[in-house]
Structures are given as structure tokens and as C-alpha cells.
C-alpha positions as CSV (number, residue, x, y, z in Angstrom):
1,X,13.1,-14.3,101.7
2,X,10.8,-11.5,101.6
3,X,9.7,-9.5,98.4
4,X,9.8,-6.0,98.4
5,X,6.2,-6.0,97.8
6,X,5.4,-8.4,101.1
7,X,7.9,-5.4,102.8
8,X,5.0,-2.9,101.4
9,X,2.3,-4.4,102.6
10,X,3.7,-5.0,105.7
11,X,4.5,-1.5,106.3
12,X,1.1,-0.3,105.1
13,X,-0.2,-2.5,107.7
14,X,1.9,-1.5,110.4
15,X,0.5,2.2,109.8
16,X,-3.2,0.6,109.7
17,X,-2.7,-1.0,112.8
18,X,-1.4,2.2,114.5
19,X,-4.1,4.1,113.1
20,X,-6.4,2.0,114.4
21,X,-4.9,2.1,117.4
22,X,-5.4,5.7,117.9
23,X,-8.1,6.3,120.4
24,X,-8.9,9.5,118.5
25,X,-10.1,7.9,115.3
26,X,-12.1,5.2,117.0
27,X,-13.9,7.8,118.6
28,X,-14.6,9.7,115.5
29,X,-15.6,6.5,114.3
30,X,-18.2,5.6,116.6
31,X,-19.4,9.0,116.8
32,X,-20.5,9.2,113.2
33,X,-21.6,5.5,113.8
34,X,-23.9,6.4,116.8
35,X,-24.9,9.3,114.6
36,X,-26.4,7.5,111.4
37,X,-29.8,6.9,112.9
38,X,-30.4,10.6,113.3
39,X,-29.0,11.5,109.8
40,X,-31.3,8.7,108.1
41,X,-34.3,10.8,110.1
42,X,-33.7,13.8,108.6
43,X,-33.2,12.4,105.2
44,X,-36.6,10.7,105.4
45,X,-38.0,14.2,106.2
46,X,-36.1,16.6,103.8
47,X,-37.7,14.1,101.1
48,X,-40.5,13.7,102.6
49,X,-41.2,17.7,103.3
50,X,-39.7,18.9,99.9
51,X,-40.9,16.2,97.5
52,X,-44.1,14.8,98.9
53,X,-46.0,17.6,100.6
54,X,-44.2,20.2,99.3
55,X,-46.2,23.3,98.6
56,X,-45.8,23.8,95.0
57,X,-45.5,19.8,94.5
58,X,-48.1,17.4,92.8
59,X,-50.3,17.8,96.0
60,X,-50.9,20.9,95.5
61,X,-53.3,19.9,93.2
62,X,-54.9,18.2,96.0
63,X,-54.3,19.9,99.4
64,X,-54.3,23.9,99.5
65,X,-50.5,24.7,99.3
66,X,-51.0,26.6,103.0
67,X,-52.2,23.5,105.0
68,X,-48.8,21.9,103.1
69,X,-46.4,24.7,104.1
70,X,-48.4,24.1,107.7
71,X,-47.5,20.7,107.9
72,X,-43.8,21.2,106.7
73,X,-43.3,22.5,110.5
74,X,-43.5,19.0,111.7
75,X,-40.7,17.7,109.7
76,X,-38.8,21.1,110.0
77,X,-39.1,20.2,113.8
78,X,-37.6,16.5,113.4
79,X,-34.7,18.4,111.4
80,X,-34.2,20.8,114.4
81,X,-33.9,17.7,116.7
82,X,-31.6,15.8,113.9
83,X,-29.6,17.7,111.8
84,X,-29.4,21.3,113.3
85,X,-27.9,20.0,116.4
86,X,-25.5,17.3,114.7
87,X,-22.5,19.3,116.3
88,X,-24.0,18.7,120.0
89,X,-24.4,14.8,119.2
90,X,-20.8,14.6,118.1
91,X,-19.1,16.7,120.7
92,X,-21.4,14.4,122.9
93,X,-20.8,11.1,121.5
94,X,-17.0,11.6,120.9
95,X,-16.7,12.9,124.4
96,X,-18.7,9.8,125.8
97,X,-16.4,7.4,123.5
98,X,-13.1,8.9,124.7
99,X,-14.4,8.8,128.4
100,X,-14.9,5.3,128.1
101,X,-11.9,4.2,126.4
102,X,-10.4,6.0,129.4
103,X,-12.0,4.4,131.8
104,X,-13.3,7.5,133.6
105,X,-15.5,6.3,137.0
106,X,-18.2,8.5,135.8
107,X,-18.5,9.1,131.9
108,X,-21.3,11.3,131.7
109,X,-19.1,13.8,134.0
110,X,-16.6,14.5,131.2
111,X,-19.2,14.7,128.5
112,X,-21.3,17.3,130.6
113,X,-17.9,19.4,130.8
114,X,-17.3,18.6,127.2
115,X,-20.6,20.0,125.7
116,X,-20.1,23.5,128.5
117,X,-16.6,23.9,126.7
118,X,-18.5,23.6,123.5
119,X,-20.7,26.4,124.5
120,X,-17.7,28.7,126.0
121,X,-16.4,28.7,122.2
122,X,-19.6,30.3,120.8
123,X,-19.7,33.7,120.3
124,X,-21.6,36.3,122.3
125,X,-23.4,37.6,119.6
126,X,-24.0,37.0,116.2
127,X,-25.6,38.4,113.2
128,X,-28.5,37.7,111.6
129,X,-31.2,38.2,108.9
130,X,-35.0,38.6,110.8
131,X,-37.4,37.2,108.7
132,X,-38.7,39.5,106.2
133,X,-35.5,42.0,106.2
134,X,-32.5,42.1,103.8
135,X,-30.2,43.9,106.3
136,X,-28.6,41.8,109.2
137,X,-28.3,42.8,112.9
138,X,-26.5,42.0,115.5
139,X,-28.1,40.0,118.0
140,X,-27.1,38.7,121.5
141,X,-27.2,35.3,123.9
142,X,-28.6,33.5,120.9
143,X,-26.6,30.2,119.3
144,X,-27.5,30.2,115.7
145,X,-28.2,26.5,114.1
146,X,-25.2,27.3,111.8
147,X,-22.9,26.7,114.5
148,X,-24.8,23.2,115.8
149,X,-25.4,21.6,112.6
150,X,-22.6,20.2,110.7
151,X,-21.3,23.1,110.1
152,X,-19.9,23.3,113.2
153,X,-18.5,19.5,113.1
154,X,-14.7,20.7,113.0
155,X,-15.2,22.6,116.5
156,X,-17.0,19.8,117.6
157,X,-14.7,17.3,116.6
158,X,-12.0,19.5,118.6
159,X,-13.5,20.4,121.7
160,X,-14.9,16.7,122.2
161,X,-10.9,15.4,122.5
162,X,-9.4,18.0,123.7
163,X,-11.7,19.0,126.8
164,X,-12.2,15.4,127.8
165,X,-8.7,14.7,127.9
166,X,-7.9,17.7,129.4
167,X,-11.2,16.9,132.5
168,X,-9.2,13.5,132.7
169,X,-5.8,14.9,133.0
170,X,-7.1,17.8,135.7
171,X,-9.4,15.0,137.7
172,X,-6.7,12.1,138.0
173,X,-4.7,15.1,140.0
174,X,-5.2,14.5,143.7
175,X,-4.6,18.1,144.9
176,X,-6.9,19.1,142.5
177,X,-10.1,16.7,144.5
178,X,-12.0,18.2,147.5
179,X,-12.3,15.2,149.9
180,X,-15.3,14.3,151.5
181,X,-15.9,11.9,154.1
182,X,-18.9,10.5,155.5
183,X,-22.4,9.1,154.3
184,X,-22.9,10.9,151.7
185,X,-23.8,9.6,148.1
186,X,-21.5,8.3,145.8
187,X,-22.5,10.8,143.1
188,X,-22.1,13.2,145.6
189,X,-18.6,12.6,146.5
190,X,-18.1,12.4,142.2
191,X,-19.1,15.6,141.6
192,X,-16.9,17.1,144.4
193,X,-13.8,15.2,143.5
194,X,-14.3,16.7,139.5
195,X,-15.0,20.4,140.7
196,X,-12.3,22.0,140.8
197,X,-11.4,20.0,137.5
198,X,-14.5,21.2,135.9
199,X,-14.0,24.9,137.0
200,X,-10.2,24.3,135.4
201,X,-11.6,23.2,132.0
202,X,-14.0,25.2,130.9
203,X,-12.3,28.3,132.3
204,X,-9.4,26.9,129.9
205,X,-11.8,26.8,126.6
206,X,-13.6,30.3,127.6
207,X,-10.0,31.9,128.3
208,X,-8.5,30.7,124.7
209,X,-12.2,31.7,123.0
210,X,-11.4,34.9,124.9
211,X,-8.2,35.4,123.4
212,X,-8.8,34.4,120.0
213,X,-11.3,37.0,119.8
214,X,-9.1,40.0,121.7
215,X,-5.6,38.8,119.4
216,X,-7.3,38.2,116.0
217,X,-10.5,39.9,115.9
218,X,-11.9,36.1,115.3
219,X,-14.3,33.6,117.0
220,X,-12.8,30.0,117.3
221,X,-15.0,28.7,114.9
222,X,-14.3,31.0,112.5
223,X,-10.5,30.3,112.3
224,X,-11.1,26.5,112.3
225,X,-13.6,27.3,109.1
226,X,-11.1,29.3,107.8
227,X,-7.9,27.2,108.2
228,X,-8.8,23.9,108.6
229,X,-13.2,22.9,107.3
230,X,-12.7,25.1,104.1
231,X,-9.6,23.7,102.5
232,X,-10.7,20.0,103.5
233,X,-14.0,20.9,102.7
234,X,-13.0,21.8,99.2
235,X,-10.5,18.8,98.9
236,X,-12.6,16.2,99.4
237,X,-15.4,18.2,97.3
238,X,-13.1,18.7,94.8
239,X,-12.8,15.7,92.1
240,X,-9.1,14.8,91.9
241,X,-8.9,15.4,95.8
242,X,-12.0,12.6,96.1
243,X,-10.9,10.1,93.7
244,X,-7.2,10.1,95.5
245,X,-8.9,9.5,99.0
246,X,-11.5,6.6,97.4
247,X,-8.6,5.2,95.5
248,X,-6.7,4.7,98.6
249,X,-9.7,3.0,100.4
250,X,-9.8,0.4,97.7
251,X,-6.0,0.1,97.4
252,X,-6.2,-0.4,101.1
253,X,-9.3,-3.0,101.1
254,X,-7.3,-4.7,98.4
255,X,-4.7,-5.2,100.8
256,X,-7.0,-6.7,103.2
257,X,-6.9,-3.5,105.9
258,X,-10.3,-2.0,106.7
259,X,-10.0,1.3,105.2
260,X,-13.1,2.9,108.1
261,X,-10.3,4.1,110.8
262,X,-7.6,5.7,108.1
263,X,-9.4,7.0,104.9
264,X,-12.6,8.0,106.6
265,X,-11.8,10.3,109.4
266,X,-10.2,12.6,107.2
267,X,-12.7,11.8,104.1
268,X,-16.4,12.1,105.9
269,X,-16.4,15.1,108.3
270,X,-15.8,17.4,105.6
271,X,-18.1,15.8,103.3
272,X,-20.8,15.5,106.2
273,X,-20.6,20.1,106.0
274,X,-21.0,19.9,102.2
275,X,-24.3,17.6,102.4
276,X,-25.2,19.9,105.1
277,X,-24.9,22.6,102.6
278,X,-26.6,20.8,100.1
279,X,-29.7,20.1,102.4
280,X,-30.0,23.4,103.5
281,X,-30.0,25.0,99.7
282,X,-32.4,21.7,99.0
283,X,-35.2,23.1,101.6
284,X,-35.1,26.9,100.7
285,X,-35.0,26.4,97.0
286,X,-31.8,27.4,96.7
287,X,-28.9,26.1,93.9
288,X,-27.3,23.4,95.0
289,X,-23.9,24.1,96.1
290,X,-22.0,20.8,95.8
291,X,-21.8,17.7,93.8
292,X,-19.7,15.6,96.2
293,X,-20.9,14.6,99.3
294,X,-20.7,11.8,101.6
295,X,-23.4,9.8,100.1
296,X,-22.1,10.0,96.7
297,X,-19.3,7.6,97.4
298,X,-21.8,5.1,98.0
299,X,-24.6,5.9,95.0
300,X,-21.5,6.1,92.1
301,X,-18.7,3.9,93.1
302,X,-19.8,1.5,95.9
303,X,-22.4,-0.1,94.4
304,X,-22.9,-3.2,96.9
305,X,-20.0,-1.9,98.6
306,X,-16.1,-1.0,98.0
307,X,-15.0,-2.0,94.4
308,X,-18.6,-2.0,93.1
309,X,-18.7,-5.4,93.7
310,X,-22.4,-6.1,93.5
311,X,-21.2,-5.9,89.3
312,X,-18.2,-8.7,90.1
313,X,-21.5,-11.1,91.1
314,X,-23.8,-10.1,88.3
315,X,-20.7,-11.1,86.3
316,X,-20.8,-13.9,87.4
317,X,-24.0,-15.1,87.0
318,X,-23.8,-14.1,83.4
319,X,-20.7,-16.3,82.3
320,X,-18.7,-18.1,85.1
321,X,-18.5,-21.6,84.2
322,X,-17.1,-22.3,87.7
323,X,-19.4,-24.3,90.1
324,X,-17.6,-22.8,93.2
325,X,-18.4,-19.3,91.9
326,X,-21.9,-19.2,90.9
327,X,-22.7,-21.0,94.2
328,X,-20.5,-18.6,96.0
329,X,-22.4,-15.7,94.4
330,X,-25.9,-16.9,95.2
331,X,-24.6,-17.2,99.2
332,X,-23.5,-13.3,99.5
333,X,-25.9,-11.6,96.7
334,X,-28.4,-11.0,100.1
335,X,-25.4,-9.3,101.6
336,X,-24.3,-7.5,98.9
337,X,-27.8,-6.0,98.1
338,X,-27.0,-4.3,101.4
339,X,-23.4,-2.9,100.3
340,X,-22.3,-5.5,102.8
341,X,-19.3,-6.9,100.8
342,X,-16.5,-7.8,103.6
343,X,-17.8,-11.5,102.3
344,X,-16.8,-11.2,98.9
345,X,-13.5,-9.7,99.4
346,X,-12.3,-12.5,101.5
347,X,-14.1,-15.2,100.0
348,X,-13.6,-14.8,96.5
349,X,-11.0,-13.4,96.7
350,X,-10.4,-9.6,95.8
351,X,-7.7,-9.8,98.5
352,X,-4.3,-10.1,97.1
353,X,-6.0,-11.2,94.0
354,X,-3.8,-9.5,90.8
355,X,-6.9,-10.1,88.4
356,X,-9.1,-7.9,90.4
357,X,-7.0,-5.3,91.3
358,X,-7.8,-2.8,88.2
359,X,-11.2,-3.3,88.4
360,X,-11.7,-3.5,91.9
361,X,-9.5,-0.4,92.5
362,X,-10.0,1.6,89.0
363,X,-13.0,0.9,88.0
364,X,-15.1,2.5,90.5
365,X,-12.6,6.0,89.6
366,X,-14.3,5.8,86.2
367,X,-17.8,5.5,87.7
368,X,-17.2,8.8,90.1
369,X,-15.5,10.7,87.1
370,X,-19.0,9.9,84.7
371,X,-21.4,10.8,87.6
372,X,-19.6,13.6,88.8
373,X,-20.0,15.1,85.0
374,X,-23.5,13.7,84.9
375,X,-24.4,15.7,88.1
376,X,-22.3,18.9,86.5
377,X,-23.7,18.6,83.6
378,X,-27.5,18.7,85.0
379,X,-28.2,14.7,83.2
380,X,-28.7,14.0,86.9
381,X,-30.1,15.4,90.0
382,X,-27.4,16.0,92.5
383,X,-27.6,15.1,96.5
384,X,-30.0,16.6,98.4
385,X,-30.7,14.0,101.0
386,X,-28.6,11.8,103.2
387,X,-28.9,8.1,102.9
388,X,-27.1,5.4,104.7
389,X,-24.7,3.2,103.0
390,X,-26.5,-0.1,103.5
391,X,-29.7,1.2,101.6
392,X,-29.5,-0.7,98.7
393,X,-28.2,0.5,95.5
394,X,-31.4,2.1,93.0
395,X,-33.4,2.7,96.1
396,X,-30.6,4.8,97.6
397,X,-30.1,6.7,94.3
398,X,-33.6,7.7,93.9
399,X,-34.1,8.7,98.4
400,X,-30.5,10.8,97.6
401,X,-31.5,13.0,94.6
402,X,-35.5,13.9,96.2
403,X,-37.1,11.6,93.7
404,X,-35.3,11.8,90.4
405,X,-35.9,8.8,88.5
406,X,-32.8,9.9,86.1
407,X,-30.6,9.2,88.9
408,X,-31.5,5.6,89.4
409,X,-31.1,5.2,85.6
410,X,-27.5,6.1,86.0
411,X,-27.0,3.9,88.9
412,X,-28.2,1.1,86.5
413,X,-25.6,2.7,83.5
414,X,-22.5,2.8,86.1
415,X,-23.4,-1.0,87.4
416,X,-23.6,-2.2,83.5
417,X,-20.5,-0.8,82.9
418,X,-18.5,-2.2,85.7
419,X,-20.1,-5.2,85.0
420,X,-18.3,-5.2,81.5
421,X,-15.2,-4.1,83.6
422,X,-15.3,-6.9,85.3
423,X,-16.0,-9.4,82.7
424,X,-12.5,-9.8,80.8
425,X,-10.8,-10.0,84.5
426,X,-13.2,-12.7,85.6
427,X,-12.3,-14.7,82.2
428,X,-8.6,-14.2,83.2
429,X,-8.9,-15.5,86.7
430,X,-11.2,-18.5,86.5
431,X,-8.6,-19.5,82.8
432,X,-6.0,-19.6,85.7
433,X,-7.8,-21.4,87.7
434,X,-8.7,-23.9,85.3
435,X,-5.0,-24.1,84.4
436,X,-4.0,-24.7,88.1
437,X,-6.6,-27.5,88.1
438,X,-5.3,-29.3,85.2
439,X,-1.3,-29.1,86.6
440,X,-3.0,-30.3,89.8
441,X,-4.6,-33.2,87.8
442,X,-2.3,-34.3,85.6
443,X,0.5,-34.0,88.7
444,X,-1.8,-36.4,90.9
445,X,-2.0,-38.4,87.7
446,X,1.5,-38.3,87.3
């Protein structure tokens, strides 16, 4: 007879699997995934141009501060090529994903059509500040970076599903393909087929644009901004609405479902705009405008991954008297330098395991809640660079905050602590286990 609690699980897991099911998310998913290498770039270079050569740095001492603001154009171009255009790579990648999972004959077809509807959405003309002015103006057929970076990830996100479907949808119609016979190339023959299609979709996108504009007085982008990047941008930013969404990625891990394809899609794009914020007040000198952002998760309360578990090993190295643990611990510390922890979860086990579900799923809250108020209450540096989640914790800390060595000393605080979180849950669970051993023994003996 099933518990009610097996009847919980197995509904949470019928909603994981459905979730992951959902074409959508994986292709969100491998989007951002595709994605990292460029966003580790332009982390290397914000530090690199606004810590190391930047003008009124420690090498200014050195180098004259011109030939420094001089060579700050090289890495300003990498970011131009990374970061400023992180909208184009999504509505590119999700479209490509999608197009695949769909099995379209030529992919690069709907992602072509994807990026055009992309464009169609953009406004005519925007305003801007020239350089050396305090008044804006209005200026025409230019695309400002503010709509390509990630603060345009919301539209990008949209426009990659939605006019890729809809190129499928309109191409898979028959009457809708101009036939060709005859020798004539294959690619030929593709693009011929998909015209009308084409001509359908992104007179679609530029007709709603259109109409958005002439019915509210307001570009596309702006209403998504408006009704749906603001408010998730200041939930997820926003402490209580962060520590919900991380608790329910351990709860969920705890319950042995992968947490990437149901927590993150809703948790990461809007944290994505904040550190895009972040790194844009970083490089003009600006106040920083947020202390949650996507890395954070990792540098606070994933210390060698979900649970903070690199603190469950360290734990146990410092008291288990269990064989199978300290040996176990020695096999996935390489991983777990890494944040790679899948390993330890299974093996252990955190899964299903009662003694580790406070400090598994709790513990890392605590950790967020004191380095959120560290950051807030300037002890710390906040994020100013984006790091990947596999650098490993300390290095990560110190790459993430643009060189403050206080931040690395609060990484070392938060994995002491949960390393005392741990402790009195580790006694419990290897005292039941030594109990277990000695029914076992004394039944065999029996």
C-alpha cells in the first residue's frame, strides 16, 4: 500500500517529467547552455578591463591612464561581440534547438526567419544620449545594444518559439510551397518551398509590432518589460522571491528530479537582465543596482553544488568514523571542487535521505539570507562579473566581485558554517547506520 508521501513524490515527478517533456524548456535550456562560453568571455574582460588595466587602477602608476583607457577598446569590443548581442545568440540558438526537435529539413531556414522576426519587433527609432550631451534625441534605423543584450532576453525568448513554430506550421502547408521541377539545387528548391512561409511570418511579427505601437502607443519590447521582465525581474531579485525558487530546486533534487528544466527557466532569464544591469553599472562607474544575480546562487548557497555539499564532505573528513564514507568522500571531492555534485546526491545518499534534508535543503537559505545582508550592508563586494557554475568555489567568489578578497573570505565563513550544519546530521545518520549494522549482526548471529 502506498504512503501518502510515495503519492507526493509521485505526483511531483509526474509534473517533472512533463516539464521536461516540454520542447519549450529544453530549448531554453540549451540555449543558455550553448550560451555560457560567450558569457565566461565577457566576464574574463569586464575584470580584466575594470580591475587590471583600468585607468585609475594600480597600473596607473605604471602605464599612463590614456594608453589604458586605449586599450579598454579591445575588451569593450569582445563585450560587443559577447554580451551586447546575448539577445541575437538566444533568439538564434532557441530557434535552432526548436528547429531541430522538429525535425525541420533545413534548420538554419527557420532560424534565419527567426532572427528577421526579431528585427520586425524593433522600433523605428529610438532615443538616445550622444556622447558629451545631457539631452536625448531621437534617432532613426539604429538598434541600440539595450535591446540586444540581455535586456532584451524576454523578446528574444518569445520571438525564438513563437516564429519558428509558426515558419513550421506555415511551411508543412502544401498550398503554401511554390513547386519546382527540374535540375536545380536542392537548396534551391528549399528556399522556394519556405517562401511564401517566410513572407507569411515575418509579415505576421511586423503586422502585430505594427499594431502594438498604433493601439498602445508602445513598442513590443516595451510591454514585455513592462508586464512580464520587470515583475520577474524583481521577484527573483527580490530575497523572499529567490529563497522560494532555490528552496524548491533543493526540495526537488532531494527528491531525486533534476531541478535544470522546472526551477531554472523561470529563475535564470530574469536573473541573466539583473547581472546585465550589474555589468553595465560595473564598467561606467556606476552604483550597482542589484545584489541578486544569477551567479550569486552558485558563490552563497551552492558551494560544490546544490545543498552546499562540498561542506557535507569536509564533514566528513573531519569526524566520520565510517570507512565507506571517508573513502567515498576522497572519490567525488575532484568533482565536487567543480560544483559537480550529481555523485554525492546519489551515492551518499541526499536522496530520500531524512537526515539530510534540513541541511541539504535549509541550510543553504541561511547562507543566501547572510550574504545577501553582507552584500547590502557593503561587508562584501557585490556581482559585477559573470562566472560559470563549475568555477570552483573561492576562485569564483573573488572573478564575481572584480577582485575583492572580502568576498572569498565570506565564501570561506558560509562553507564553515554549513560545515557545522552538517555535522550533528552526519552524527545522526552514520549512529543509524551503526545501529542497522549491529541488528544486521546480531540477526545473522542469531
Amino acid at each position: 500500500m502506498k504512503s501518502k508521501g510515495d503519492a507526493i513524490i509521485n505526483k511531483v515527478n509526474k509534473i517533472a517529467q512533463f516539464m521536461g517533456k516540454q520542447i519549450y524548456f529544453r530549448a531554453m535550456r540549451d540555449a543558455f547552455a550553448m550560451a555560457v562560453p560567450f558569457l565566461v568571455l565577457t566576464g574574463f574582460v569586464i575584470l580584466f578591463n575594470n580591475v587590471v588595466i583600468a585607468p585609475d587602477g594600480f597600473l596607473k602608476h605604471v602605464i599612463d591612464p590614456a594608453i589604458l583607457t586605449t586599450a579598454q577598446t579591445f575588451g569593450n569590443k569582445i563585450i560587443n561581440g559577447t554580451m551586447n548581442i546575448l539577445s541575437l545568440l538566444i533568439v538564434v540558438l532557441i530557434s535552432y534547438s526548436l528547429s531541430v526537435t522538429r525535425k525541420a529539413k533545413n534548420p538554419v531556414i527557420p532560424v534565419t526567419v527567426a532572427v528577421a522576426c526579431l528585427f520586425s519587433l524593433m522600433p523605428t527609432s529610438v532615443n538616445l544620449i550622444p556622447t558629451g550631451m545631457s539631452e536625448a534625441v531621437e534617432v532613426a534605423n539604429v538598434v541600440p545594444y539595450s535591446l540586444t543584450n540581455a535586456g532584451g532576453m524576454f523578446l528574444a525568448i518569445f520571438t525564438g518559439i513563437l516564429a519558428t513554430e509558426l515558419f513550421i506550421k506555415l511551411s508543412g502547408v502544401e498550398k503554401l510551397q511554390i513547386k519546382m521541377n527540374g535540375n536545380i539545387p536542392a537548396a534551391v528548391i528549399q528556399t522556394f518551398n519556405s517562401l511564401i512561409a517566410v513572407i507569411l511570418t515575418i509579415s505576421i511579427f511586423a503586422l502585430v509590432s505594427f499594431l502594438a505601437v498604433v493601439i498602445t502607443g508602445m513598442e513590443i519590447n516595451e510591454i514585455i518589460v513592462a508586464v512580464i521582465q520587470a515583475p520577474l525581474v524583481k521577484l527573483t531579485t527580490s530575497l523572499p522571491g529567490f529563497l522560494v525558487l532555490c528552496m524548491c530546486t533543493n526540495l526537488l533534487f532531494f527528491f531525486g528530479i533534476h531541478a535544470g528544466g522546472i526551477v531554472n527557466p523561470i529563475l535564470e532569464p530574469p536573473l541573466l537582465v539583473a547581472m546585465q544591469q550589474n555589468v553595465e553599472a560595473f564598467a561606467t562607474h556606476q552604483v550597482i543596482p542589484n545584489i541578486i544575480v544569477l551567479p550569486f546562487r552558485d558563490l552563497y548557497g551552492h558551494l560544490g553544488g546544490t545543498g552546499s555539499t562540498i561542506a557535507l564532505l569536509i564533514a566528513v573528513f573531519i569526524l566520520s568514523k565510517r570507512k565507506e564514507h571517508r573513502e567515498f568522500g576522497k572519490m567525488v571531492i575532484p568533482t565536487s571542487i567543480f560544483n559537480i555534485n550529481e555523485p554525492i546526491i546519489f551515492g551518499f545518499p541526499i536522496l530520500f535521505n531524512p537526515f539530510m534534508l534540513i541541511p541539504f535543503v535549509f541550510g543553504p537559505m541561511l547562507l543566501f539570507v547572510i550574504a545577501y545582508f553582507a552584500t547590502a550592508w557593503g561587508l562584501v563586494s557585490p556581482i559585477v562579473a559573470y562566472v560559470p557554475w563549475s568555477v570552483p568555489p573561492l576562485i569564483n567568489g573573488y572573478m564575481a566581485s572584480g577582485g575583492d578578497i572580502r568576498n572569498v573570505i565570506l565564501q570561506l565563513l558560509l562553507i564553515t558554517l554549513q560545515v557545522v550544519i552538517y555535522i550533528p546530521f552526519l552524527k545522526l545518520y552514520e549512529r543509524s547506520l551503526d545501529i542497522m549494522d549491529r541488528e544486521r549482526d546480531e540477526s545473522a548471529a542469531a
